[in-house]
C-alpha positions as CSV (number, residue, x, y, z in Angstrom):
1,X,15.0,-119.9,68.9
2,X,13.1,-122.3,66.4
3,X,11.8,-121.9,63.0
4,X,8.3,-120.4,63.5
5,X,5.9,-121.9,60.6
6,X,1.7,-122.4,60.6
7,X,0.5,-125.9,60.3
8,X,-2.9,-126.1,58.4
9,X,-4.0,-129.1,60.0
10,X,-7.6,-128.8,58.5
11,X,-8.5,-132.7,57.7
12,X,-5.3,-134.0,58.9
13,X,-4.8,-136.7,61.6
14,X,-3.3,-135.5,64.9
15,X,-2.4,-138.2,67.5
16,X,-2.7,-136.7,71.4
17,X,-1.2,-138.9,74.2
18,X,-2.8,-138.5,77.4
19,X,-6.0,-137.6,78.8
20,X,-5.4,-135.3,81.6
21,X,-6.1,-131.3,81.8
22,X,-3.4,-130.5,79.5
23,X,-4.1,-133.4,76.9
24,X,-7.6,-131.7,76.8
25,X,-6.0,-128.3,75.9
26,X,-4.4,-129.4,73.2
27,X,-7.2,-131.2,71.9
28,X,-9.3,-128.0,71.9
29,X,-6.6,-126.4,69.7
30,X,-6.7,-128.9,67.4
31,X,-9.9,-129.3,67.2
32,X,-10.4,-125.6,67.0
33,X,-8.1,-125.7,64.0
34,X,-10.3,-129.0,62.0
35,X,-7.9,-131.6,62.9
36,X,-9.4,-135.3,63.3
37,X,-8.2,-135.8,66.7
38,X,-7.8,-139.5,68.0
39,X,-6.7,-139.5,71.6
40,X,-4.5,-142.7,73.8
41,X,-4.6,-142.6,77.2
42,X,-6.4,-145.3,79.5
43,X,-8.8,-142.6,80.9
44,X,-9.8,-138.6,80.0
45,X,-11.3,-136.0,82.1
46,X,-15.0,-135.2,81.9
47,X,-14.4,-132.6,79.2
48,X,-12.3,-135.3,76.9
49,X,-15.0,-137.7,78.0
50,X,-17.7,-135.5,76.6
51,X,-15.5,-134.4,73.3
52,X,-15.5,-138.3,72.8
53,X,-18.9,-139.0,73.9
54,X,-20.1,-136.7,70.8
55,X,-17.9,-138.1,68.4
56,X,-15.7,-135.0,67.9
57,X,-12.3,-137.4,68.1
58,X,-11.3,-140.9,68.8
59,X,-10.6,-142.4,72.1
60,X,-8.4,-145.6,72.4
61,X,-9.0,-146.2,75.8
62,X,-5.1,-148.0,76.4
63,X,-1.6,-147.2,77.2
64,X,0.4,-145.9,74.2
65,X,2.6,-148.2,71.8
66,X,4.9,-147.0,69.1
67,X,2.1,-148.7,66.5
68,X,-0.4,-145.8,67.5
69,X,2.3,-143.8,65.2
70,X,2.7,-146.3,62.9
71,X,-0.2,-148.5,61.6
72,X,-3.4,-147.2,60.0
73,X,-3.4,-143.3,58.4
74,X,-1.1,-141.1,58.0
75,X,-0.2,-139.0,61.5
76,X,0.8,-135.3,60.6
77,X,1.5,-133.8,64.1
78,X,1.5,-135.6,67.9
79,X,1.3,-133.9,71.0
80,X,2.4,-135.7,74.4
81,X,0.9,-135.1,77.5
82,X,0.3,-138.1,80.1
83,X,2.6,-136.3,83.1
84,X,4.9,-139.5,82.9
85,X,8.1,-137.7,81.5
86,X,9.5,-141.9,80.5
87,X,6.1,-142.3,77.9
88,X,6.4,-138.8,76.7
89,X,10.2,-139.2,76.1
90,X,9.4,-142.4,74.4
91,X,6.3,-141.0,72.0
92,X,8.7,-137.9,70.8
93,X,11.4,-140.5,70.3
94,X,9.2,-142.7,68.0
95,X,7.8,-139.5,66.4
96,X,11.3,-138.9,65.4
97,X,12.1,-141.9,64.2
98,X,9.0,-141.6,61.9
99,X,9.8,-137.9,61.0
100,X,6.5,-136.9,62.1
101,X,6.8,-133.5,64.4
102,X,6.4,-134.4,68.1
103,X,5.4,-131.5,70.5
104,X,6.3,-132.4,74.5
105,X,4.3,-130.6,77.3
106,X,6.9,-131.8,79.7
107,X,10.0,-130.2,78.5
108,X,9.9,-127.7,75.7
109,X,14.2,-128.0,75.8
110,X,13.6,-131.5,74.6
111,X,10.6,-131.3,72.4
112,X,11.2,-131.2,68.7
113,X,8.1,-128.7,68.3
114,X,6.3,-126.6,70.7
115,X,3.3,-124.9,71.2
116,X,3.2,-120.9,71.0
117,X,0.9,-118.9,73.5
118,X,-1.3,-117.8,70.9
119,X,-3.6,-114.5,70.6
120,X,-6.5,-114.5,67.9
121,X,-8.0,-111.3,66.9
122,X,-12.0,-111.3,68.3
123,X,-14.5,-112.2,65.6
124,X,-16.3,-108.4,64.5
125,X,-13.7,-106.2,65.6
126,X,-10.4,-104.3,63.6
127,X,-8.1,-107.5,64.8
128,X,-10.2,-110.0,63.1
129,X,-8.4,-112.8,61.3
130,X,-4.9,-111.5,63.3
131,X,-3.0,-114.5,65.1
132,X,-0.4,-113.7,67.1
133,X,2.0,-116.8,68.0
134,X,4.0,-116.2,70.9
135,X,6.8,-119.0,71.6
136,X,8.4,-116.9,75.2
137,X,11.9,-119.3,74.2
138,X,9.5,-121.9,75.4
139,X,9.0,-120.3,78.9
140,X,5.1,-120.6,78.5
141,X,4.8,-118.1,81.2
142,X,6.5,-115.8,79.5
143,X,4.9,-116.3,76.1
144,X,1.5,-116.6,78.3
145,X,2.2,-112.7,79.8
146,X,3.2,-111.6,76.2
147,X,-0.1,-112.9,74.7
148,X,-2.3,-111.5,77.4
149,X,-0.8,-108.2,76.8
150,X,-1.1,-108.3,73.2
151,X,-4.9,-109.3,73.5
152,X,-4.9,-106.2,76.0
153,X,-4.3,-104.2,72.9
154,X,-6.6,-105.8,70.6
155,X,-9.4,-105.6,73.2
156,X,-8.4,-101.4,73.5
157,X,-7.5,-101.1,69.7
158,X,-4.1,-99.6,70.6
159,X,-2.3,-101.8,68.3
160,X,-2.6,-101.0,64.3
161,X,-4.3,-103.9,63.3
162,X,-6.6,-102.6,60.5
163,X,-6.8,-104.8,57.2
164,X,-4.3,-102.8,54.9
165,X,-5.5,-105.1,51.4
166,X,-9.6,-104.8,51.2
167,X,-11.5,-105.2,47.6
168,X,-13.1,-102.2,46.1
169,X,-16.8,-102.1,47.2
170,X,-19.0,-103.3,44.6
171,X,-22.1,-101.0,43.7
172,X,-24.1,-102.7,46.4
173,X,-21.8,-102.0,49.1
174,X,-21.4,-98.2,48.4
175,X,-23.7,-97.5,51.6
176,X,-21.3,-99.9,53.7
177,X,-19.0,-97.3,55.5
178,X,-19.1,-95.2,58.6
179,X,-18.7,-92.3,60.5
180,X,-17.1,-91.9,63.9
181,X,-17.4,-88.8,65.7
182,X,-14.2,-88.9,68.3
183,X,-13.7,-86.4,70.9
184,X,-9.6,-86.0,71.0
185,X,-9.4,-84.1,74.4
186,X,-8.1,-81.0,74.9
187,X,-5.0,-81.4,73.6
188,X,-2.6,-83.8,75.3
189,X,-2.9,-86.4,73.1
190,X,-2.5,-88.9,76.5
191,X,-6.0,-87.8,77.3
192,X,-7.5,-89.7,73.8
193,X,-10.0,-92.4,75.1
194,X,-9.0,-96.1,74.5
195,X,-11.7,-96.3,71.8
196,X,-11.0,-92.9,70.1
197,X,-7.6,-94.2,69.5
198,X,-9.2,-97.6,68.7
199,X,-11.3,-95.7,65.8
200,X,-8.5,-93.8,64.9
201,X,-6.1,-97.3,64.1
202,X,-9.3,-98.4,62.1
203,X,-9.9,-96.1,59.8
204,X,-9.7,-95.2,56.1
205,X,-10.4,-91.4,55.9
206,X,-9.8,-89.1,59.3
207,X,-11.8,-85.8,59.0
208,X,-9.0,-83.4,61.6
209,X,-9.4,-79.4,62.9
210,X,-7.3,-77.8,64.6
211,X,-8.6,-78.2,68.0
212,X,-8.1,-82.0,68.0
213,X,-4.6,-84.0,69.1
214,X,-2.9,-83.5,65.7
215,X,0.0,-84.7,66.8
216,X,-1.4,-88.2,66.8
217,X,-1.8,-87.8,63.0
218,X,1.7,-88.8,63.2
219,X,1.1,-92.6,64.6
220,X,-1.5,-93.1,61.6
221,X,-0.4,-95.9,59.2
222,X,0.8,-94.1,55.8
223,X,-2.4,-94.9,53.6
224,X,-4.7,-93.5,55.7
225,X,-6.4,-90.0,54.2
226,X,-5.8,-86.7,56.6
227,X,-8.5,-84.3,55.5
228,X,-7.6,-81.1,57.4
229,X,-10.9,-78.9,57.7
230,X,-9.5,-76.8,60.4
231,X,-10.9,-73.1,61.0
232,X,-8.6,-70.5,62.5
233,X,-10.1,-67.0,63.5
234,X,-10.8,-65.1,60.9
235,X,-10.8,-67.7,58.3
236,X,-12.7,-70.6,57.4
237,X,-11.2,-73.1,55.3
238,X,-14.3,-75.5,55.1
239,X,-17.2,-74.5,56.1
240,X,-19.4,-77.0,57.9
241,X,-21.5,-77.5,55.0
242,X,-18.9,-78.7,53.1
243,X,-17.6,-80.9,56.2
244,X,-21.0,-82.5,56.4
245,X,-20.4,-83.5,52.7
246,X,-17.4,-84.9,53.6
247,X,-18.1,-87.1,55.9
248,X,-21.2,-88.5,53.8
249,X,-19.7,-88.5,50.2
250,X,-16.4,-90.8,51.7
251,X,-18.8,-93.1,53.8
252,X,-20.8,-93.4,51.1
253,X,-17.8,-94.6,49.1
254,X,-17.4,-97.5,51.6
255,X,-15.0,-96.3,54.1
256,X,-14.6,-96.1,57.8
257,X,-14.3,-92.3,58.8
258,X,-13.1,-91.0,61.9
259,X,-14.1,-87.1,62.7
260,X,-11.5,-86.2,65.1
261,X,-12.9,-83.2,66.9
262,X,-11.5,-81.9,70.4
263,X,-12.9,-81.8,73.7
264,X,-15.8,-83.6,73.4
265,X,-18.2,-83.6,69.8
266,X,-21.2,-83.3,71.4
267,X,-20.2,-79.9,73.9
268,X,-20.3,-76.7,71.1
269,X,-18.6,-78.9,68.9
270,X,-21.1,-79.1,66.3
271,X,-21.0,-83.2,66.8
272,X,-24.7,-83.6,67.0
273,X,-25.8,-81.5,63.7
274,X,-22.8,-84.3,62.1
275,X,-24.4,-87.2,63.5
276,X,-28.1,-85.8,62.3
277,X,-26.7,-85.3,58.8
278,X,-25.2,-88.7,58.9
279,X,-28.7,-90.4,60.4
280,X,-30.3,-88.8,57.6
281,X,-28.2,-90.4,54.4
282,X,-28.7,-94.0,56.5
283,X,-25.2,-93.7,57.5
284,X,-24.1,-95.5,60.5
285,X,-22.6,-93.3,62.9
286,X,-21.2,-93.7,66.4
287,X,-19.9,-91.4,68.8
288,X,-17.1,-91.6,71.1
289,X,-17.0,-89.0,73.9
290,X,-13.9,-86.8,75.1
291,X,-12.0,-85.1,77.7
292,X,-14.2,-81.6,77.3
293,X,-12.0,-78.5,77.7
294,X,-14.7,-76.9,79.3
295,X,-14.3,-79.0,82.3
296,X,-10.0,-80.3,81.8
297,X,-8.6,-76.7,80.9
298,X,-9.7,-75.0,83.9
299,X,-8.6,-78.0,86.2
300,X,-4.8,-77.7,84.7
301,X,-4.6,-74.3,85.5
302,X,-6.2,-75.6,89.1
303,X,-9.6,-74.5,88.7
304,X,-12.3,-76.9,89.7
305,X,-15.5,-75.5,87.8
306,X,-17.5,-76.9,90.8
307,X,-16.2,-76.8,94.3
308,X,-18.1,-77.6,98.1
309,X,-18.7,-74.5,99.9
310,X,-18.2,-71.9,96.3
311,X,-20.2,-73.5,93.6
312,X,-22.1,-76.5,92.4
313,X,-22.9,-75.0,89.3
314,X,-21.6,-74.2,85.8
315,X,-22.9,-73.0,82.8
316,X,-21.0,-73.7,79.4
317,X,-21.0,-71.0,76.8
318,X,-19.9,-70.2,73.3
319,X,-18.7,-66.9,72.3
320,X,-17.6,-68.0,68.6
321,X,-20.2,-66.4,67.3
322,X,-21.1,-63.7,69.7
323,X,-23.9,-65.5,70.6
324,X,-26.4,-64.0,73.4
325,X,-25.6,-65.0,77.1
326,X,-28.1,-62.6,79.1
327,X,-30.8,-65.1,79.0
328,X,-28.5,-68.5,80.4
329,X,-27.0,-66.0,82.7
330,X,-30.1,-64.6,83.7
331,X,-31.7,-67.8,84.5
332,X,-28.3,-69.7,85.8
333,X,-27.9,-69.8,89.9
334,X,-25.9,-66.6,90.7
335,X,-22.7,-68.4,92.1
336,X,-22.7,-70.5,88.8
337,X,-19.3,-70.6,87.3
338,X,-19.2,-69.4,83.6
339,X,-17.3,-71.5,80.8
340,X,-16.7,-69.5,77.9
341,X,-15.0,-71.7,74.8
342,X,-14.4,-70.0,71.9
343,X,-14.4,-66.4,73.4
344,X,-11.4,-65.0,72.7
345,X,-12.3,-62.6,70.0
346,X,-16.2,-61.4,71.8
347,X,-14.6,-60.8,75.0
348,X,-15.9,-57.4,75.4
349,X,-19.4,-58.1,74.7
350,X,-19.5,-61.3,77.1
351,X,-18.7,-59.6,79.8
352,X,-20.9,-56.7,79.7
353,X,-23.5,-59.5,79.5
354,X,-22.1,-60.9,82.3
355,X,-22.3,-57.6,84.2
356,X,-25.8,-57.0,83.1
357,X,-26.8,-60.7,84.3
358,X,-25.6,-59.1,87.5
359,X,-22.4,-60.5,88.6
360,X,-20.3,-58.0,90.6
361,X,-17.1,-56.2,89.0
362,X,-14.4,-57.9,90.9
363,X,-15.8,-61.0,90.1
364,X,-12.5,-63.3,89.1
365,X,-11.7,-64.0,85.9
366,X,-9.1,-66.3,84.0
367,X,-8.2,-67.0,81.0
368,X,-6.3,-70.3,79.6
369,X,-4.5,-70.4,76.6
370,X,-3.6,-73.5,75.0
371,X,-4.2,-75.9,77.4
372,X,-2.8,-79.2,78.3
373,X,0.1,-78.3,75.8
374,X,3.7,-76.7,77.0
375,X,2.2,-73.4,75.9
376,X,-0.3,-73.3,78.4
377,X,-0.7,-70.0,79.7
378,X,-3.0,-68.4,82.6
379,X,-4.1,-64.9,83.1
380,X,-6.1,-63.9,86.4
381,X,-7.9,-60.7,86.7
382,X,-11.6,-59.6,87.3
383,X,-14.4,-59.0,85.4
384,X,-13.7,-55.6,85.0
385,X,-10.6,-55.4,84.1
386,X,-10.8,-58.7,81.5
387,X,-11.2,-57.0,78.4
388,X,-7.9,-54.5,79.2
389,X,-6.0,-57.5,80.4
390,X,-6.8,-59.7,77.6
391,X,-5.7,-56.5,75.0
392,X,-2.2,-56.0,76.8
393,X,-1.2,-59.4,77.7
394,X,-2.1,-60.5,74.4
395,X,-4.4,-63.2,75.2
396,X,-4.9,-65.6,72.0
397,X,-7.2,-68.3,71.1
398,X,-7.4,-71.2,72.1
399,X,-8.6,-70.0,75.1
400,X,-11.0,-71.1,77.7
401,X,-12.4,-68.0,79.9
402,X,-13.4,-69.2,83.5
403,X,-15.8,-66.4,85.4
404,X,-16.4,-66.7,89.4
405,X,-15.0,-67.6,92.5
406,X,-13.5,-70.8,91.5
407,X,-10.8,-69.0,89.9
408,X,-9.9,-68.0,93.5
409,X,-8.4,-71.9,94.1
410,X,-5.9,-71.5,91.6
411,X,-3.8,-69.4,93.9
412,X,-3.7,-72.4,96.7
413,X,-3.7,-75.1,93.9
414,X,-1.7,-73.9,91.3
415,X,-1.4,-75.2,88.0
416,X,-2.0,-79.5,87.5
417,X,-1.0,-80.5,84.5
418,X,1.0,-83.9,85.1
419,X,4.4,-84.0,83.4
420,X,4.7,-83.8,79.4
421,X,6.3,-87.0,77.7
């Protein structure tokens, strides 16, 4: 396989044979990496011609001899490119007579060096100042399909890339962190956005309840802080105060902060008061959306909230807190499909809401427990019936409570959650 090393060729003399389309690709590289480039071929491409042209290498405009490796200074690397396999056989054999490293472009079998497809991590971004040196057992197809895919997952962030060694912020850079406000989905942690698992891979402190994918917790590199702040009903281990603090006092300190939430941060998830309080200490914050259970729990159990012909209507609500739903009801379309997150607990009161809003008795009703996870569970019944059924079939939190005739699909469609991995 080779001995895979780095050449600092900053300042150093590199001697490129050939002027063609691959000569000048080599040339970029070099130059790229602040080698003083001088260049033998008899003619160049427009690009070489230009790079010349500007001074940015040397161009001996003749056919190669053995004293272009030889006379003047020092040569440190050569690359061979002229498409005449007899020359580049006869540079790499004078480079090796010299004991100066000879790469071929014709034949990586008989080259004492080669070049790696190489993948740089994007200036600005978690992968900055990553190179990734792919050699593909010099098949440069190979090693070309292996570096595309490994900028794929610097591009995505779904490789962990983050800088493990940083120095301790100085007083001046207290105020240099940030907060990230993810939305995790509903629960499968397959339904995590690209760039919520990007922010995730990036960051120092995550802020986690229970609602989000925990299970990708598991993935995070070791020195990453877990800050659980999840509320269970009945209890409240930090209240949102105190998660508000959080967020600031560690951003504050310097540090890139995820908030994993679930569903998405900004539907009754409290995201927007976080991203106030964060706006208002001058903290840089960014949001990334999510997979709302409002919307993806009903459609595993095979309820569309929306559907031609039934419904183009729905109206989200919380029942956390036993907050009022007469007046959204009241002024929501009458076939409007009802949402309830966080409703597990106020069901009674909801729905004699609902039937004071109007809605008939044997409206449907469903309730999804734990959705998008193995233990997802749905109950059917009507609206008056809901709050017996819930009691006696033990219906727990989470649970996302669908009301109207969508709930009439599931029976043709079933549930849809794709197979668990």
């Amino acid at each position: 396989m080779g001995y895979p090393i780095t050449l600092q060729l900053r300042g150093r003399r590199v001697l490129v044979v050939g002027g063609g389309p691959v000569a000048h690709r080599r040339v970029c590289r070099v130059l790229a990496d602040g080698a003083r480039v001088t260049v033998v071929a008899p003619s160049l491409t427009p690009e070489l011609a230009d790079l010349a042209d500007a001074g940015a290498l040397e161009w001996r405009a003749e056919n190669y001899h053995r004293s272009h490796l030889t006379s003047g200074e020092r040569i440190w690397l050569v690359h061979t490119a002229t498409g005449r396999p007899a020359v580049d056989r006869a540079v790499a054999d004078d480079a090796e007579t010299a004991g100066i490293w000879c790469v071929r472009a014709d034949s990586g079998a008989q080259s004492a060096a080669w070049s790696p497809a190489v993948a740089d991590g994007a200036a600005g971004t978690s992968a900055e100042g990553l190179q990734v040196a792919v050699t593909g057992d010099r098949d440069p197809r190979r090693a070309r399909a292996v570096r595309d895919a490994i900028l794929a997952g610097f591009r995505f962030g779904a490789l962990p890339v983050r800088r493990r060694r940083r120095p301790a912020p100085s007083d001046t850079e207290m105020s240099a962190g940030s907060v990230v406000l993810v939305g995790g989905g509903p629960g499968d942690p397959r339904l995590l956005t690209l760039r919520g698992w990007a922010a995730l891979m990036d960051a120092d402190v995550v802020v986690t309840d229970r609602l989000g994918p925990r299970s990708v917790l598991d993935h995070l590199p070791a020195d990453v802080e877990v800050i659980d702040v999840g509320k269970a009903p009945g209890r409240h281990r930090v209240t949102q105060d105190g998660i508000n603090a959080l967020l600031v006092e560690h951003a504050r300190a310097g540090k890139r902060v995820v908030r994993l939430k679930g569903g998405d941060p900004f539907v009754l998830g409290r995201g927007g008061e976080e991203a106030l309080v964060c706006r208002e200490h001058g903290i840089r914050v960014e949001v990334v959306p999510g997979v709302s259970s409002a919307v993806a729990v009903p459609a595993a159990a095979g309820i569309p909230v929306t559907h031609r012909g039934v419904t183009s209507s729905v109206v989200v609500l919380s029942g956390h807190e036993g907050a009022d739903a007469t007046t959204a009801l009241t002024a929501a379309p009458s076939d409007a499909t009802i949402v309830l997150l966080m409703g597990v607990a106020t069901i009674a009161a909801t729905v004699a809401q609902v039937l004071a809003a109007g809605r008939a008795p044997d409206t449907p009703v469903a309730f999804v427990e734990s959705g998008w996870t193995p233990q997802q569970r749905t109950t059917v019944t009507t609206l008056e019936k809901a709050v017996w059924v819930a009691e006696h079939e033990g219906v727990r939190a989470p649970a996302v409570v669908v009301i109207g005739a969508v709930v009439g699909l599931r029976d043709r469609l079933g549930d849809l959650v794709g197979v668990r991995v």
